[in-house]
N, C-alpha and C positions, 0 to 999 in steps of 0.2 A: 782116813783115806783108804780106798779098797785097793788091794793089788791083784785083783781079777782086771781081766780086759774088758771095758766099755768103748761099746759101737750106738755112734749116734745114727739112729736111722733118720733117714732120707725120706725128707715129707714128698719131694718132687723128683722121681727116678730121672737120673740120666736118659734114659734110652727115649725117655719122651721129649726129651730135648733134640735129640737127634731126628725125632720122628719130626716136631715140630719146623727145623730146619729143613729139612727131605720137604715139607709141603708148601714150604715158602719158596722154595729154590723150582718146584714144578709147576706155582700159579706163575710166578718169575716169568720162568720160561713161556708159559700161555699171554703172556700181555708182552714179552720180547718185540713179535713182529709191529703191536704199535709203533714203538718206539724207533723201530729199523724203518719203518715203512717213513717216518719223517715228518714232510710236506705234502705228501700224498693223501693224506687224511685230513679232513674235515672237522676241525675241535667241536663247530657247534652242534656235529651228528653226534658225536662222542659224549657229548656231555649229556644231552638228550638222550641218548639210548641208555645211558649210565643213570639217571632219574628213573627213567619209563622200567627198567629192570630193575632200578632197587624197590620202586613202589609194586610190581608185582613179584618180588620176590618176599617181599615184606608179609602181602598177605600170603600168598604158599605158605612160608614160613608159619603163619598167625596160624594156618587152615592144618597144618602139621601138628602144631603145639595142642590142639584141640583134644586130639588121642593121647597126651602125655596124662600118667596117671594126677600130676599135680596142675590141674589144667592152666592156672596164672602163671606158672614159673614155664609152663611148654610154651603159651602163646609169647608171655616175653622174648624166652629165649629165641623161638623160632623167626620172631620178626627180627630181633636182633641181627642173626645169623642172614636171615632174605635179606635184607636192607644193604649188606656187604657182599653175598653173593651175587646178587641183581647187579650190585654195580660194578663189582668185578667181571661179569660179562660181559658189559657193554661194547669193552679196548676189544675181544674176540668175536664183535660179533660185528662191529665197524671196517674189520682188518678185511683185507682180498685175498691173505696166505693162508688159505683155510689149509695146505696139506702141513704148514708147516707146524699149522694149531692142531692139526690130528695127531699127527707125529707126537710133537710135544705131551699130548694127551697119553697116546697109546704108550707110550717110551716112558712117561713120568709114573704113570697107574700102573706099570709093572713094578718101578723103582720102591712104589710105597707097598705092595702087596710084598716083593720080597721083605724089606725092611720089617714088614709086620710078622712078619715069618720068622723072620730073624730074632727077632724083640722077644714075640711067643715061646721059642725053642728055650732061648737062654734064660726067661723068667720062667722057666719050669726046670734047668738043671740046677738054678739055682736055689732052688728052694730044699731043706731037708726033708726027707721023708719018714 
């Protein structure tokens, strides 16, 4: 048995967790006014625009993956990625509270730019030089 100190390193850093929380808590907030708005929306638009957006997000996505140096793993990923963006915009793009989706936008995209700031700084004091 050794009596030096052993630090298990961290295959998955904390702060990405935090990061990851911060980007769920701001798409959240972007699809809120569906849910506020009630009876005032239309499911069968929603669900329509939520198809029509995953399937053109899907190819962006494919059309993205294309410039990825490993072009099968870019196109996968990329439709991956459209196929869930496309349909995450559907609920904002259905909604009438378009200040309250800017808001939400402008006020959340500062929230991650700080956080990344934040992340940045202390993953560089924390490192030995």
């Amino acid at each position: 048995m050794s009596t030096g100190s052993t630090h298990m390193k961290s295959k998955y850093p904390l702060s990405a967790v935090f990061y990851i929380v911060a980007v769920a808590a701001v798409l959240f907030s972007l699809v809120a006014p569906v849910f506020v708005a009630g009876g005032d929306i239309d499911y069968g638009d929603l669900v329509a625009w939520m198809i029509v957006l995953a399937i053109l997000g899907m190819f962006l996505g494919a059309l993205i993956g294309l410039y990825h140096y490993r072009r099968r793993r870019g196109i996968g990923w990329g439709m991956f990625v459209g196929i869930f963006t496309g349909a995450f915009l559907g609920p904002i793009v259905v909604t009438n509270d378009f200040e309250q989706v800017t808001m939400s936008c402008l006020i959340g995209s500062g929230i991650l730019i700080v956080l990344t700031v934040c992340i940045r700084i202390t993953s560089k004091l924390g490192r030995p030089t």
